[in-house]
N, C-alpha and C positions, 0 to 999 in steps of 0.2 A: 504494500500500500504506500503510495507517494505521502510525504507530507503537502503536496501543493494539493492535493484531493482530498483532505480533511478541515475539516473548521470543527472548533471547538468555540461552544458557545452555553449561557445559560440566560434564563428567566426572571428578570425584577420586578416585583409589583408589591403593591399596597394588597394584606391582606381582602381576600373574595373578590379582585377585581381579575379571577379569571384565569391567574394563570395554569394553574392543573387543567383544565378546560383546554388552554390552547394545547400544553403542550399534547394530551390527546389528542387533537387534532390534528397536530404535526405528522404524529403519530401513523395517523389515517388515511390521510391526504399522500404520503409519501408511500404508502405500501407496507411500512414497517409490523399494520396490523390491518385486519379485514372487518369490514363492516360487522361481520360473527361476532369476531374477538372483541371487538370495539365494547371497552364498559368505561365508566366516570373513573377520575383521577388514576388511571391504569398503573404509574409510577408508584403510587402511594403504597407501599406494605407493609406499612405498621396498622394495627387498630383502629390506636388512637385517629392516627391520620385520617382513616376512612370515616371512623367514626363523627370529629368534628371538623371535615372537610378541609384541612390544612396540613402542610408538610413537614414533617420536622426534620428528619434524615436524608442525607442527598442520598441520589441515585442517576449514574449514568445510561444511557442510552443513545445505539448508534442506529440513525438516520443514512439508509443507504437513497438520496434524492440526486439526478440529470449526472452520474458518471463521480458522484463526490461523497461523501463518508462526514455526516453531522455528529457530532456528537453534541446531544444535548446533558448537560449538568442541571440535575434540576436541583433548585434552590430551596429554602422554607422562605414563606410570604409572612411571618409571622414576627411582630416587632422582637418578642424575646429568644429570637434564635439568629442575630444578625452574624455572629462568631461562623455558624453555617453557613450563611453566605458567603462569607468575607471567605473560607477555605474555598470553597466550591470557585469563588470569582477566580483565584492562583491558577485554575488548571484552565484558565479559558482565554480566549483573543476578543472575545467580542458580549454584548450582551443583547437579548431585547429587553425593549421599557416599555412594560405595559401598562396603559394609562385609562381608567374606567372611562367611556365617554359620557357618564351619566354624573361621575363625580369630579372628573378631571384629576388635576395632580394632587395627591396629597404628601403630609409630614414625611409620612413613612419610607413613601415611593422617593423624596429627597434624600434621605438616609443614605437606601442602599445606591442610589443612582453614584452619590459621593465615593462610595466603597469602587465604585468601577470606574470613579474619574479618576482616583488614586491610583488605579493601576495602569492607565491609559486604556484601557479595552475600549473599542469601536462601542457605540453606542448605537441601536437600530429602534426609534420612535414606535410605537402601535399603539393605535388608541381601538381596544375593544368594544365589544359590547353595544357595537352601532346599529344593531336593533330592535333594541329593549325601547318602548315609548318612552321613558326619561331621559334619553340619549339626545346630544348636542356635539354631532362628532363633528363637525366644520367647528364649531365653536372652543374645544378642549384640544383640534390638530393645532390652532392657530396659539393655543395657549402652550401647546408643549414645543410649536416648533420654537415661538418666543424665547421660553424659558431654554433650551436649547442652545438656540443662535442659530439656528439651521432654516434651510426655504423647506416651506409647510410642504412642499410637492414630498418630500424625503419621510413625512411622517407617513406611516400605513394606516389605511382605515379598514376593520376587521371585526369578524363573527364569530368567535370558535365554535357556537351552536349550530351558525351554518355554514360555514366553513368559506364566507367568502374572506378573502384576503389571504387564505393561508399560502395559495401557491406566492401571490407577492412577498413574503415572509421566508420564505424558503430561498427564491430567488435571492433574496438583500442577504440571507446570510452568505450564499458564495460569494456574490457577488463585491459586497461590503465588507466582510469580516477577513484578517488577513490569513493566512495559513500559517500553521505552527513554522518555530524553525527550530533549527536544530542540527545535529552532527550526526549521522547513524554512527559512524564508525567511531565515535570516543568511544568511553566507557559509560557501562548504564547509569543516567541519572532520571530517575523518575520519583514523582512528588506524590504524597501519599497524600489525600484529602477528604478521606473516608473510609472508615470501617463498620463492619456490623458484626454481630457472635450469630455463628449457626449453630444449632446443635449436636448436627452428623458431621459439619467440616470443620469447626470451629470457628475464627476470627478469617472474616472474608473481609481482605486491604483493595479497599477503591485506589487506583490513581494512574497519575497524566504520565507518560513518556516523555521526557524534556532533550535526552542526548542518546545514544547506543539503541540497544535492542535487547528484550527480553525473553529468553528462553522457556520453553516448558524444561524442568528438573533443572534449573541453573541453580544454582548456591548461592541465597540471596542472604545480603547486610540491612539492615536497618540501620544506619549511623548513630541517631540519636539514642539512642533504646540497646542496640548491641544486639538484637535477636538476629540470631542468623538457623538460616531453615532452607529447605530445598523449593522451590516452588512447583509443587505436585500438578497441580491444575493454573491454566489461565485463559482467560477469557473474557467474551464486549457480549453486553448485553442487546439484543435486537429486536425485541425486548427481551423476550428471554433468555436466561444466560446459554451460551455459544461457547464453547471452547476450543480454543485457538495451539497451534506450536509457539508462535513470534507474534509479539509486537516492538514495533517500532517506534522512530518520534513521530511525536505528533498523538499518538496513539491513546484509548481510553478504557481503562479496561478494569477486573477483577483479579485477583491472586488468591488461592486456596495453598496452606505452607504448614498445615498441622500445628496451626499457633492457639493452643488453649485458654491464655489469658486475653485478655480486649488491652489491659497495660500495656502491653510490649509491643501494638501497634500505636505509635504517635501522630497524630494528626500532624502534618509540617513537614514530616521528615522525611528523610531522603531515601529510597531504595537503590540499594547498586548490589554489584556483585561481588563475593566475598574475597574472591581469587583481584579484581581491582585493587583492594583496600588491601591485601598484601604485596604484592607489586611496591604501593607507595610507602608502606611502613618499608616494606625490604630495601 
């Protein structure tokens, strides 16, 4: 997989203004699931989440859309999880801003907008929910292209219920969002940005490819933590987990490594390989 055919991106919004919604729709619209498969917040697999319709846990997913490999990082919408975002934004180039047209911008959606001006990521405007009767979407595109600085032509006007806008949306992220970079040939450095505990594989390490390439059974380091472990399984979820030999830069994926505690994987930290990190001590 070329790093110039993947975009890595994720989802900003003010709590209920939609974003599980679109990213389903992303979802849909690109093939990645079939009208069958198609149910609400499909990302979401904790309980809680489905329970009161919010994210708390990231979760990747690769978007294969026109010859290019999305990866979407989904985010939590919710004010007391913004340390989620702010990990989630590290592993990406670009963001969308989704902006309710029925509310327009609020506090929140400022927040995290801030967290991805800090990092420089591409910024890609959508104002949802343009056809709910409360909706003012000329009136909330010209408020966001303002607040922005950008021409309103750049902001998106969109449906996730009915799915207009999504192919525009898709478009802007190749189109917009830059492609990872990166070295294949250093040594592996990829950025861990998410963990979960399984109960049959144990501690499943989300994260981004940034240099080198990752093997199935390579001999992985954790720098910060010091865990070192074989990595059994790896894999991109599409939605459902996939299991792969290699990834590469640019790349987003899962690692299964027989890690029983949830400690010994750190959010931040660095994956390489173990045989690297002797090398440089030697």
């Amino acid at each position: 997989m070329l790093p110039s055919k993947i975009r890595n991106f994720s989802i900003i919004a003010h709590i209920d203004h939609g974003k599980s919604t679109l990213a389903d729709r992303l979802l849909l619209n690109s093939g990645a699931i079939t009208a069958r498969e198609f149910r609400e917040q499909i990302l979401d697999d904790m309980d809680l989440e489905r329970e009161r319709g919010i994210t708390i846990k990231a979760r990747a997913v690769r978007i294969h859309y026109k010859d290019h490999w999305l990866n979407l990082i989904d985010t939590p919408g919710h004010i007391d999880f913004t340390y989620e975002v702010s990990k989630s934004l590290a592993a990406c180039e670009g963001v969308l801003l989704l902006v309710d047209a029925g509310q327009g911008i609020q506090a929140q959606t400022v927040t995290n907008l801030y967290l991805a001006m800090e990092r420089n990521l591409t910024i890609i405007p959508v104002v949802t929910k343009i056809d709910l009767p409360t909706a003012e979407p000329e009136k909330v595109r010209k408020e966001v292209a303002q607040f922005l600085n950008v021409d309103e032509q750049t902001v998106i006007l969109s449906s996730a219920k009915s799915g207009e806008g999504a192919e525009s949306i898709l478009d802007a992220i190749i189109d917009r969002i830059p492609a990872p970079q990166g070295d294949p040939e250093k040594p592996l450095k990829a950025l861990i940005f998410d963990s979960k505990y399984d109960t049959y594989q144990g501690v499943i390490t989300y994260f981004r490819v940034m240099e080198g390439t990752l093997r199935t059974h390579d001999q992985v380091l954790m720098m910060q933590t010091g865990t070192q472990q074989e990595a059994l399984e790896i894999g991109i979820f599409s939605p459902k987990p996939e299991a792969v030999e290699a990834l590469g830069v640019g790349a987003v994926g899962y690692m299964t490594a027989n890690i029983k505690e949830v400690a010994e994987v750190k959010i931040g930290d660095t994956l390489t390989l173990i045989i690297n990190q002797q090398k440089k001590d030697f």
